[in-house]
NUDOMAR-927334 format. One line per field, with one value per residue (C-alpha): x negated, y negated, z; residue number from 1. Coordinates in steps of 0.02 Angstrom, whole numbers. Each point is the difference from the previous one (the first is absolute). Last residue first. Example, Ala and Ser with C-alpha at 12.3 -4.5 7.8 and 13.67 -1.06 7.14 Angstrom:
residues 2
xx = -684_69
yy = 53_172
zz = 357_33
i = 2_1
//
This chain:
residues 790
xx = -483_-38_183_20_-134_55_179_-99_-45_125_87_-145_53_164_-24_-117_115_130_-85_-47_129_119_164_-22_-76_119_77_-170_-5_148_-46_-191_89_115_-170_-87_170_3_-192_-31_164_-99_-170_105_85_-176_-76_149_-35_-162_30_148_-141_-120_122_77_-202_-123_-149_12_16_-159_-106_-117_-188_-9_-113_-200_-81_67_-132_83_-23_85_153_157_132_159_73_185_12_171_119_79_154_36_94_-24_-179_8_-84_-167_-78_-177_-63_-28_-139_-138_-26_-7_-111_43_-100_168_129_36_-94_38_-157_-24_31_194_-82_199_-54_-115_187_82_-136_-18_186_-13_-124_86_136_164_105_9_25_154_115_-87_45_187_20_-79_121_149_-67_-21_190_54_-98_75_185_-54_89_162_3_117_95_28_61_126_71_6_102_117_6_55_112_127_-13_43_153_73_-23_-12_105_146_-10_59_124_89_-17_53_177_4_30_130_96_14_95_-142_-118_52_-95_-170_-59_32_-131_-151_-78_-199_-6_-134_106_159_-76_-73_168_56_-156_66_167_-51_-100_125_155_129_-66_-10_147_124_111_47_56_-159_-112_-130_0_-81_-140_-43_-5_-123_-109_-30_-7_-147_-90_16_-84_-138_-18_-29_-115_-99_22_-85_-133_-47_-78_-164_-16_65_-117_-164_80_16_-174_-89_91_-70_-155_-22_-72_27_176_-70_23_174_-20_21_180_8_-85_110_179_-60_-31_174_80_-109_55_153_4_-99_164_100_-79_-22_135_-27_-159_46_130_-83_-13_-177_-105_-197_22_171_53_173_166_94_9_-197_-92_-159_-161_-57_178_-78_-143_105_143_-155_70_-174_-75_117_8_-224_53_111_-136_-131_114_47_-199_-5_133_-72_-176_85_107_-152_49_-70_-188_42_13_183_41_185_98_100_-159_-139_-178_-169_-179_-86_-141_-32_181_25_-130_81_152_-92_-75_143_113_-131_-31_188_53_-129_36_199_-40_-131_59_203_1_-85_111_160_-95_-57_167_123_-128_37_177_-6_-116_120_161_161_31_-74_126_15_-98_66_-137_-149_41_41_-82_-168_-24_4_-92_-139_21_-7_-169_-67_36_-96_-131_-9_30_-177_-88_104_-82_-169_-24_76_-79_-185_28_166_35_-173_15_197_-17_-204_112_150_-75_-122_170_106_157_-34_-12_185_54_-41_0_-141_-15_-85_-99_-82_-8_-90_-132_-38_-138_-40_-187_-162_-56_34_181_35_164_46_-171_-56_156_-108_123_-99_137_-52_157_45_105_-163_-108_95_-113_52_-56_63_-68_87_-54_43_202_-4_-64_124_134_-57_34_192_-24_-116_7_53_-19_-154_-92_31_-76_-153_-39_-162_-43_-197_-34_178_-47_-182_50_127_-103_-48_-178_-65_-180_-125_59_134_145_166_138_134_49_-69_66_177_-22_-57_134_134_-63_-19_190_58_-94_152_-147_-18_-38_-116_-102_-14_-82_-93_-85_-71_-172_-83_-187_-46_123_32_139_48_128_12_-178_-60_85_-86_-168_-86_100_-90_161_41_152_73_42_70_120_59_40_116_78_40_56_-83_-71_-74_-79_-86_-62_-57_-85_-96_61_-113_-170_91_117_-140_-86_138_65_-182_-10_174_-60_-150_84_124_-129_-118_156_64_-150_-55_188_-30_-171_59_121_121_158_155_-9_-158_78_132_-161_-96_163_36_-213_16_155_-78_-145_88_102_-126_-9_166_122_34_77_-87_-151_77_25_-220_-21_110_-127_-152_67_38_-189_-80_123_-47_-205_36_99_-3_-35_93_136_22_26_106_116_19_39_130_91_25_29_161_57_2_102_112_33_46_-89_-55_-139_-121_100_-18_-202_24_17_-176_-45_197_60_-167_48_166_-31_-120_112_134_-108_-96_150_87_-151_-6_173_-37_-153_-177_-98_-77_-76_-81_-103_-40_-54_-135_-39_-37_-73_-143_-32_-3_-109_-149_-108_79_-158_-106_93_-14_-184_-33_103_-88_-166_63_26_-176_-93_68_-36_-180_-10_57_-110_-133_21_111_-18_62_134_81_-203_4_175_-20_-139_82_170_-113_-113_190_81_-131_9_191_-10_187_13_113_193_41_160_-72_-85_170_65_-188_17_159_-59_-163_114_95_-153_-78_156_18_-194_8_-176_-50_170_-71
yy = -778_-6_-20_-139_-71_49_-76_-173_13_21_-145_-118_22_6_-164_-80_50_-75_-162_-18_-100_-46_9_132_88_-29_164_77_-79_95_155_-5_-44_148_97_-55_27_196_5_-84_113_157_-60_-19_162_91_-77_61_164_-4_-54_117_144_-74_17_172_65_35_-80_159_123_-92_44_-152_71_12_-131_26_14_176_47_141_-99_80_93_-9_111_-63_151_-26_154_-24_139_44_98_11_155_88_44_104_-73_48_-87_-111_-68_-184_-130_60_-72_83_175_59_165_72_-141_-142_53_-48_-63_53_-93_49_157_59_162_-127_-102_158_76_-191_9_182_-63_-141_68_-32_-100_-190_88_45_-171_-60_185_-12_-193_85_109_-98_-105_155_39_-188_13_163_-78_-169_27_103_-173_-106_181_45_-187_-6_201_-61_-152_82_145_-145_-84_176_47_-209_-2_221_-6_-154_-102_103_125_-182_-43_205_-34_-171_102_141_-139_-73_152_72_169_57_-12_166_103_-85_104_156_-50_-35_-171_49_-63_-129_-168_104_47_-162_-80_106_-36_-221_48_91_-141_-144_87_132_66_181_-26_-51_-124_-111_-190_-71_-120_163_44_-172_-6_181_-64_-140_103_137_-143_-57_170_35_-151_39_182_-51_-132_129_130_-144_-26_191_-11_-26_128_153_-74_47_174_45_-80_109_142_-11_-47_152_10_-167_82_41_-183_39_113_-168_-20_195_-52_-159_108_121_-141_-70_155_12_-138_35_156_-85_-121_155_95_-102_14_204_-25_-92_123_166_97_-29_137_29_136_35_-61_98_-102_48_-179_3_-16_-152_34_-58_-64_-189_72_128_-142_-114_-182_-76_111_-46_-177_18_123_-164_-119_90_42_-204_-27_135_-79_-179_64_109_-153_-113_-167_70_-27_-199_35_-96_-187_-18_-124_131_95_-136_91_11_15_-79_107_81_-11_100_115_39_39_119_105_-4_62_139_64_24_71_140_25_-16_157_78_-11_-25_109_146_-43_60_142_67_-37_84_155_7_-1_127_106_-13_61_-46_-165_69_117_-6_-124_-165_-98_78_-53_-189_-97_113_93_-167_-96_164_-10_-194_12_134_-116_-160_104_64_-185_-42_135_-38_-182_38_138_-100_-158_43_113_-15_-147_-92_60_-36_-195_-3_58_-87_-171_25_77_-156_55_-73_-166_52_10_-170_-2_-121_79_179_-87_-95_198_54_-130_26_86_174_-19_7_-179_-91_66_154_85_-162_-47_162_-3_3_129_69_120_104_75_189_61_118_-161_-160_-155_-184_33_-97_-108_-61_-149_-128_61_-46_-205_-26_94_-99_-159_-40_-1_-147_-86_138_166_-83_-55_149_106_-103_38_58_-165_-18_176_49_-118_55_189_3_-109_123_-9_172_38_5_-1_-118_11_-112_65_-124_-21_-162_-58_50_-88_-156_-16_41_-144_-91_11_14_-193_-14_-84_138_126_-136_-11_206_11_-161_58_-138_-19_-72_-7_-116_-7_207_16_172_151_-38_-69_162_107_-58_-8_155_-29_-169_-134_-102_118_-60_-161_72_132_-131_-148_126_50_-171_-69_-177_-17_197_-36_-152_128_136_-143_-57_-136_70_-94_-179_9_41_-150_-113_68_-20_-178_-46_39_-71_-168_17_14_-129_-128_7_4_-158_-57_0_-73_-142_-33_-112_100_20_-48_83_174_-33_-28_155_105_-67_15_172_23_-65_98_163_-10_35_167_69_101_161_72_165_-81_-106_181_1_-182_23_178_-110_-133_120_67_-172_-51_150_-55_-193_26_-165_-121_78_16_-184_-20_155_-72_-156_128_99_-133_-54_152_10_-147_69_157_-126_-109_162_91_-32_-103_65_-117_-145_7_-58_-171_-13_-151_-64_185_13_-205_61_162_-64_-141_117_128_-130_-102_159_-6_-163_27_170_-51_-32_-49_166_31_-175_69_181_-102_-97_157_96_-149_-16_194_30_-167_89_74_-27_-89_123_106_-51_-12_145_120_-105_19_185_37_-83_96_178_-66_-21_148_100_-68_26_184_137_177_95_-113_44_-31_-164_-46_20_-104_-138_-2_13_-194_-70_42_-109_-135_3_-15_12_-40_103_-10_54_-80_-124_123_54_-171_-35_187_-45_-166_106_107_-106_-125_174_48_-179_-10_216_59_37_86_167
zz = -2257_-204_-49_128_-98_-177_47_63_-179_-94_136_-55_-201_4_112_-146_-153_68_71_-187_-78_137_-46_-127_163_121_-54_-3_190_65_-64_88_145_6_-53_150_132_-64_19_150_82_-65_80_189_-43_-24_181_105_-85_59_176_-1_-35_146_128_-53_23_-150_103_100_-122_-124_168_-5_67_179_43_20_198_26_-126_-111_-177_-157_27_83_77_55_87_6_-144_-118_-45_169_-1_212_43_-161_42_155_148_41_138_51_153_80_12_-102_-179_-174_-40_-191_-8_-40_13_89_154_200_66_181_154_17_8_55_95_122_35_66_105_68_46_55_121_79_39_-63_121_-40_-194_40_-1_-170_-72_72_-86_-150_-11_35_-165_-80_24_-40_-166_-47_16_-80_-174_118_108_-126_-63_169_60_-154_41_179_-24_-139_152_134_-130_-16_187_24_-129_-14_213_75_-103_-73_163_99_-115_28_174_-9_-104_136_134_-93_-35_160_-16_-123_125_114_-148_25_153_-91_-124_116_-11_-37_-146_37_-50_89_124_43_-15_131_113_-26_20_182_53_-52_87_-44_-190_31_113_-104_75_-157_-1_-72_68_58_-193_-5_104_-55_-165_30_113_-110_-157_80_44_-170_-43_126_-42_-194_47_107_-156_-130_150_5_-193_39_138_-138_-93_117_26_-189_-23_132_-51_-174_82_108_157_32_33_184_46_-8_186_103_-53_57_162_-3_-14_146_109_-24_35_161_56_-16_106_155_-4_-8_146_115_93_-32_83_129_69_-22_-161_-75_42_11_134_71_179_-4_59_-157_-60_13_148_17_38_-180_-70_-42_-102_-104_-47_-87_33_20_-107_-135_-2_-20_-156_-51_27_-80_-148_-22_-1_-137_-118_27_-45_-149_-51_-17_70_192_-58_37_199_28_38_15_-82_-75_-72_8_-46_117_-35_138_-30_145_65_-185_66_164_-99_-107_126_123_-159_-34_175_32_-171_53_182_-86_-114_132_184_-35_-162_118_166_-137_-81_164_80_-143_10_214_-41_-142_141_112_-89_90_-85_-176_-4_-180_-74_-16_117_-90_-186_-9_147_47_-177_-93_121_-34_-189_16_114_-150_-165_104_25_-184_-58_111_-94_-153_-22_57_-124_-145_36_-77_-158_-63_82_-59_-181_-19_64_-113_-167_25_39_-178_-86_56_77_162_-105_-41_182_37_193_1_200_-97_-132_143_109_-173_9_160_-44_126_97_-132_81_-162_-23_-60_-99_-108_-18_-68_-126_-162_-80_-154_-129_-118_-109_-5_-161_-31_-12_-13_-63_40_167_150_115_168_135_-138_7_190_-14_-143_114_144_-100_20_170_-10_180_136_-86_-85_172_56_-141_1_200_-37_-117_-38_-2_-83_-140_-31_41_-141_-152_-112_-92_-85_-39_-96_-180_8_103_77_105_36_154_40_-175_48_167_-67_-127_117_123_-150_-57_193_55_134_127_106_-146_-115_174_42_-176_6_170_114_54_131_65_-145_-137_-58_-107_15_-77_-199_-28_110_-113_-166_88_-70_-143_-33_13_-138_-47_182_-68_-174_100_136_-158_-69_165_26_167_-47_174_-2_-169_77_147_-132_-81_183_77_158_-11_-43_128_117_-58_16_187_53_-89_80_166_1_-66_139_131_-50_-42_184_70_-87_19_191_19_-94_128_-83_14_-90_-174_-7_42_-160_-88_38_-46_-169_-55_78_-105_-143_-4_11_-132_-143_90_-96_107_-68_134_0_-1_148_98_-30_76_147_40_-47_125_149_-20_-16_148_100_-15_27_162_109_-170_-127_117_22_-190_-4_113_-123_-156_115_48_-186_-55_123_-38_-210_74_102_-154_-118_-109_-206_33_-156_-123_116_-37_-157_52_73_86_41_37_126_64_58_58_126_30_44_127_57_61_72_102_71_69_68_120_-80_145_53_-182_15_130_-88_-146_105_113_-163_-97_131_31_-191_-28_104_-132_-183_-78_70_-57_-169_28_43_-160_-124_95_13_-163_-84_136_-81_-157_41_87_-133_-118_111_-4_80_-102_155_76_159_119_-107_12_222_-18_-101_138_123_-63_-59_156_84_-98_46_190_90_156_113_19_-191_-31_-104_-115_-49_-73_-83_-69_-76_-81_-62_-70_-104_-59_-51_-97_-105_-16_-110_-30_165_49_33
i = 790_789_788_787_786_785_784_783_782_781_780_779_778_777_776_775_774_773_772_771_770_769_768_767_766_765_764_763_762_761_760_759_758_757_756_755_754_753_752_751_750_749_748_747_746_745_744_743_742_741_740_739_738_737_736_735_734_733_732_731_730_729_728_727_726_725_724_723_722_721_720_719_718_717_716_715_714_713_712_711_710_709_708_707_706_705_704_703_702_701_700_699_698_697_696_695_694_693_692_691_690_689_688_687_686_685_684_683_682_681_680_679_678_677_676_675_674_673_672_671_670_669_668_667_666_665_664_663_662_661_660_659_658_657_656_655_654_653_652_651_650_649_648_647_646_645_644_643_642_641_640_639_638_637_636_635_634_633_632_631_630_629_628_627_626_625_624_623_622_621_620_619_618_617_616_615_614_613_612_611_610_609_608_607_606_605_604_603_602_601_600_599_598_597_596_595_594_593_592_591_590_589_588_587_586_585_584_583_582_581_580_579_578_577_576_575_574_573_572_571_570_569_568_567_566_565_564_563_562_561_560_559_558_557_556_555_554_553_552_551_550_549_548_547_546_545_544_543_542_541_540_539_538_537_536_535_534_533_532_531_530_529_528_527_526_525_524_523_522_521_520_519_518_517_516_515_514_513_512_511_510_509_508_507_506_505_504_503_502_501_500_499_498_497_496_495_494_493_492_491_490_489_488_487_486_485_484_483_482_481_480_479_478_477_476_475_474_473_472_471_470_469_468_467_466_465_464_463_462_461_460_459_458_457_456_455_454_453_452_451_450_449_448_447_446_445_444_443_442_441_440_439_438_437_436_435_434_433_432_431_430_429_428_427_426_425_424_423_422_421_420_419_418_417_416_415_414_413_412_411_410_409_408_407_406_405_404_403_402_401_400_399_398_397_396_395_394_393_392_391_390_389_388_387_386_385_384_383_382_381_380_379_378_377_376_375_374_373_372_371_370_369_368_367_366_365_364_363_362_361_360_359_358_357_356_355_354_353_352_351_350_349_348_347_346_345_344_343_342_341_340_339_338_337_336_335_334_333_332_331_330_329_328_327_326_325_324_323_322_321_320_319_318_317_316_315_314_313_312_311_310_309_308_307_306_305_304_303_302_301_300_299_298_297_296_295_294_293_292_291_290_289_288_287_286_285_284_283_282_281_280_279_278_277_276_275_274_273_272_271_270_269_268_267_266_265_264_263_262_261_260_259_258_257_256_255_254_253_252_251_250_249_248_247_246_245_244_243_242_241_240_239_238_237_236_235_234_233_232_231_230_229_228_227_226_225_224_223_222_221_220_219_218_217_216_215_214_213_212_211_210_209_208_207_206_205_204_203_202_201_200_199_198_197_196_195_194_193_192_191_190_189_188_187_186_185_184_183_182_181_180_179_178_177_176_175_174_173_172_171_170_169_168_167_166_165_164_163_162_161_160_159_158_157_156_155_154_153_152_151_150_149_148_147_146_145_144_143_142_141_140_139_138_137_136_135_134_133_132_131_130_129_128_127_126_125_124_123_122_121_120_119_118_117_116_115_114_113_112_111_110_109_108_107_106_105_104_103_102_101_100_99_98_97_96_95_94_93_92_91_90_89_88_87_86_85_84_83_82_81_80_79_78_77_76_75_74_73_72_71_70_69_68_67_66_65_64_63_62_61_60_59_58_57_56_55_54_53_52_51_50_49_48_47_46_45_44_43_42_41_40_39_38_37_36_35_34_33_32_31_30_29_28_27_26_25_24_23_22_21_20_19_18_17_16_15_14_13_12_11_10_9_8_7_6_5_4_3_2_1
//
């Protein structure tokens, strides 16, 4: 393969040397040759001399540098490995500064490519004399780890021209400190392979798209990959293939801040091309070779997932009937590669950007797979959650205030079905899932700090936290449950009633068991919100209403303040009323008062105290007509800031409930669901128009988006997918190339203004000069008629 290329051959006969010495057994190359020949014969059909002739040619080459190579690896390994061992921290802060030090001397231009600091540079310097050892005890990693260090220096743009002095820099700072010769021949051998791997895969992988990539030009990106055959054009976008490894210029110009290329790349990717034969898009090349693309660009690129969404849709400059075609190519965003539910949608989901969840392509597949896949599972387990609240409903709030419900048995024994009932199966349920996702997070070591407090991760969701607080207060409950601690006992009237509650014990416990049961009534309500995904009006209306409870806890606390401030001082004052006798009560009058709930009679005995009526009257100043008034400017403000990302937060919550269902739909309606799609079948453009495969195809009415232009670039002439895309006059059109032009015109205009200034300057001259008038006129006409002819 590399016959016809010394520099290669030399290479890999090095590395085959270095492996070949780690082979225990003997090693007979004349052999090899003789079943290496037979086994090409029996391979080849139409073998002939010729063939064997070269075929002799290559491995005489191929022998005898081996030859040559047998047995120094083991030598200069143990040698180098030797003089590794007496290199202690003082000698090697020497080689790392006079390494440096002779580089900058050999090759001044080299400083301009050192731009980190002195512990980065140390740190190449270890590495470089590790790999030198390495090369030697793991030849076949190191070729593997060096192609992968070449292909990021691509990316760097690192000339190769620098290579050979830094080998020459680091052989002779090793020199300086032994005198082995043994030692600096292993010492150079290893570097020198090293830098002529790391050269040549340098050289393989600066491709244009690569050099485009550097420059962070879109302009240079679109030319580059304009070289490409269109069978290819992709491929030069997604892989550069050195060797076994390869390294993705896409995913490189993203990690590297590269966002003008990185846009570049993925508008051409998504770009649908056609010619005669058939259509070329780019979606399945770039989702193929990234699955996890939409992470990546929530974390590094935000700014580029719309780019990447508004490729995945088509639309059809013609409206038929006021209905517009419309070609969603969302197969990646609904399937992964193993036909199992994309997580592209729960990425989307923890961005939390609630206008990418706006986005008609995200809209589209979040609305398809509730509507159609989560739905079902979703109110299924909502419908059992709806029944064990009717029934803890009926138990704590409707049952116990019937009439007669004390002396009625069969009320008593319905209040202790329904109560043993939310005990077995509400907190069975809560139970089983809390244990399950605790045990998980132990699993997983995923853990949070709350209060300095490690606590299962899943618990920052407010419904997880809001359920775990239910189990615990249903568990309160049964432990204080009146009806369990009367069994066998009397009641106040002496009678041992079944299933009552009125003995001793029970009525002791009968307020604590009381609250608790308040508070678990208010968290299966709090619970019940997740019901407004039903509707996305609600959904949004709900979702605000959560946004905007920090401007009423900042209202509460400065009310709160002033509460405390005032009833403080009121308590200074010579007055004996006793709505305001003591801190505590002061501080629940002033409530009142900030709630209207201070009663008007009570107020009439304040006009014989002056004073205190006057800090009352201070007090409704500021908290009621100053902090009521600033708390709705504050909520007006924070409405009219969320109000643009209302729908957005509502499909957002959504798509969090979708991501959290799909776990439990079965497996057969999901494959139902994803067959209906024929994500596999080609969606058409128009009648008898088939396009590409890879999503489905909607009518949307026409006056939603006005679209006058087709995205289709369509070509004719040649259909091989060897030949270029022909230039596509809308493309080479761009912004970038128009301010080129126009830069272009103003630089001719300013020749011309400052040609005929000179031109007046030297007629002046000219009766002066004689004919040095005449002669500049004359050159500045026609320097005019040049610039005239560009």
């Amino acid at each position: 393969m590399n016959a016809n290329d010394s520099y290669r051959l030399n290479e890999e006969c090095s590395v085959l040397a270095l492996r070949l010495a780690k082979h225990k057994g003997s090693v007979n190359l004349h052999e090899y040759k003789t079943v290496m020949l037979a086994s090409l014969r029996s391979l080849v059909k139409d073998w002939g001399s010729q063939y064997e002739v070269c075929w002799a040619w290559l491995w005489e080459n191929v022998e005898r540098k081996l030859l040559a190579e047998m047995g120094k690896p083991a030598k200069l390994e143990a040698a180098l490995a030797t003089f590794m061992t007496t290199v202690d921290d003082g000698t090697l802060a020497v080689i790392r500064r006079e390494i440096y030090a002779q580089f900058f001397s050999l090759a001044p231009g080299g400083q301009d490519y050192f731009k980190q600091s002195v512990t980065r540079l140390h740190y190449i310097v270890d590495r470089v004399i590790a790999m030198t050892l390495e090369m030697y005890r793991q030849p076949k990693r190191m070729v593997e780890d060096l192609s992968m260090l070449g292909l990021r220096h691509v990316g760097y743009g690192i000339p190769v021209d620098y290579f050979g002095p830094w080998v020459t820099s680091c052989v002779q700072v090793i020199r300086s400190l032994t005198d082995d010769e043994t030692v600096q021949e292993a010492f150079r051998w290893s570097l020198s392979l090293v830098s002529r791997i790391l050269t040549r895969v340098i050289t393989e992988g600066s491709t244009l798209v690569m050099q485009a990539i550097n420059e962070n030009s879109a302009k240079h990106l679109k030319k580059a990959v304009a070289c490409a055959p269109r069978g290819q054009r992709a491929l030069w976008a997604l892989s550069v293939q050195v060797g076994t490894q390869s390294i993705s210029p896409l995913l490189w110009a993203i990690e590297t801040g590269s966002l003008d290329t990185a846009c570049a790349m993925l508008e051409d990717l998504l770009t649908i091309r056609g010619d005669r034969d058939r259509y070329y898009y780019g979606m399945d090349a770039m989702f193929d070779r990234h699955p996890d693309l939409i992470k990546r660009l929530c974390l590094d690129a935000p700014s580029l997932v719309s780019t990447l969404l508004d490729g995945l849709v088509w639309r059809s400059r013609f409206a038929v009937g006021g209905m517009r075609r419309v070609n969603y190519y969302v197969k990646h965003l609904i399937v992964d590669a193993d036909g199992n539910f994309s997580p592209a949608l729960e990425w989307l989901v923890e961005h939390k950007n609630a206008t990418l969840m706006c986005h008609p392509a995200v809209a589209v597949v979040t609305d398809m797979l509730w509507g159609k896949v989560a739905l079902r599972t979703f109110l299924f387990g909502r419908l059992w959650f709806l029944f064990t609240l009717a029934v803890f409903v009926t138990s704590q709030s409707i049952l116990n205030h019937l009439p007669g419900h004390d002396d009625n048995t069969s009320m008593r024994v319905g209040d202790f079905v329904c109560r043993m009932f939310i005990y077995s199966c509400s907190m069975g349920h809560w139970i089983y899932y809390h244990t399950k996702r605790i045990i998980r997070s132990f699993r997983e070591r995923d853990f949070i700090s709350v209060w300095r407090c490690r606590v299962p991760a899943y618990l920052s969701s407010w419904q997880d936290a809001a359920g775990f607080a239910l189990m615990v207060l249903l568990f309160g409950m049964l432990c204080l449950e009146p009806i369990l601690h009367c069994i066998g006992k009397p009641d106040a009237g002496g009678d041992a009633q079944l299933f009552h509650q009125d003995c001793f014990t029970g009525r002791d416990l009968a307020e604590p068991y009381a609250i608790c049961s308040t508070a678990a009534m208010l968290l299966y309500f709090l619970l019940l919100v997740d019901m407004s995904v039903f509707s996305t009006r609600v959904s949004a209306y709900v979702l605000v209403c959560g946004q905007m409870h920090s401007e009423v806890s900042l209202y509460l606390f400065a009310l709160s303040f002033f509460v405390v401030a005032f009833a403080g001082a009121v308590n200074c004052l010579d007055q004996d009323d006793a709505d305001f006798h003591g801190i505590p009560m002061s501080a629940l009058s002033f409530y009142k008062i900030a709630f209207g709930m201070f009663e008007g009679s009570e107020s009439e005995h304040l006009l014989s105290n002056p004073t205190l009526l006057l800090a009352i009257l201070i007090f409704v100043i500021i908290a009621v007509i100053f902090l009521l008034s600033l708390l709705i400017a504050q909520l007006a403000c924070a409405y009219q800031a969320t109000y643009a990302d209302m729908i957005g937060y509502a499909r957002l919550n959504r798509g969090r409930v979708v991501c959290d269902t799909m776990p439990s739909v079965p497996a057969k309606r999901w494959n139902n669901f994803v067959e209906s799609l024929g994500l596999d079948d080609k969606i058409p453009f128009s009648e008898g128009d088939l396009g590409v495969s890879g999503g489905f195809q909607v009518l949307e009415l026409a006056s939603l988006h006005f679209t006058t232009e087709d995205t289709v670039r369509r070509f004719a002439g040649s259909t091989s997918p060897a030949a270029r895309w022909p230039q596509d006059e809308r493309v080479e059109g761009d912004d970038v190339d128009r301010f080129d032009r126009i830069e272009r015109l103003v630089v001719k205009m300013a020749k011309r203004v400052g040609g005929s200034r000179r031109a007046a300057v030297s007629s002046r001259g000219g009766s002066v000069s004689g004919t040095s008038g005449f002669e500049s006129t004359a050159f500045e006409e026609k320097s005019a008629s040049e610039n005239g002819s560009d």
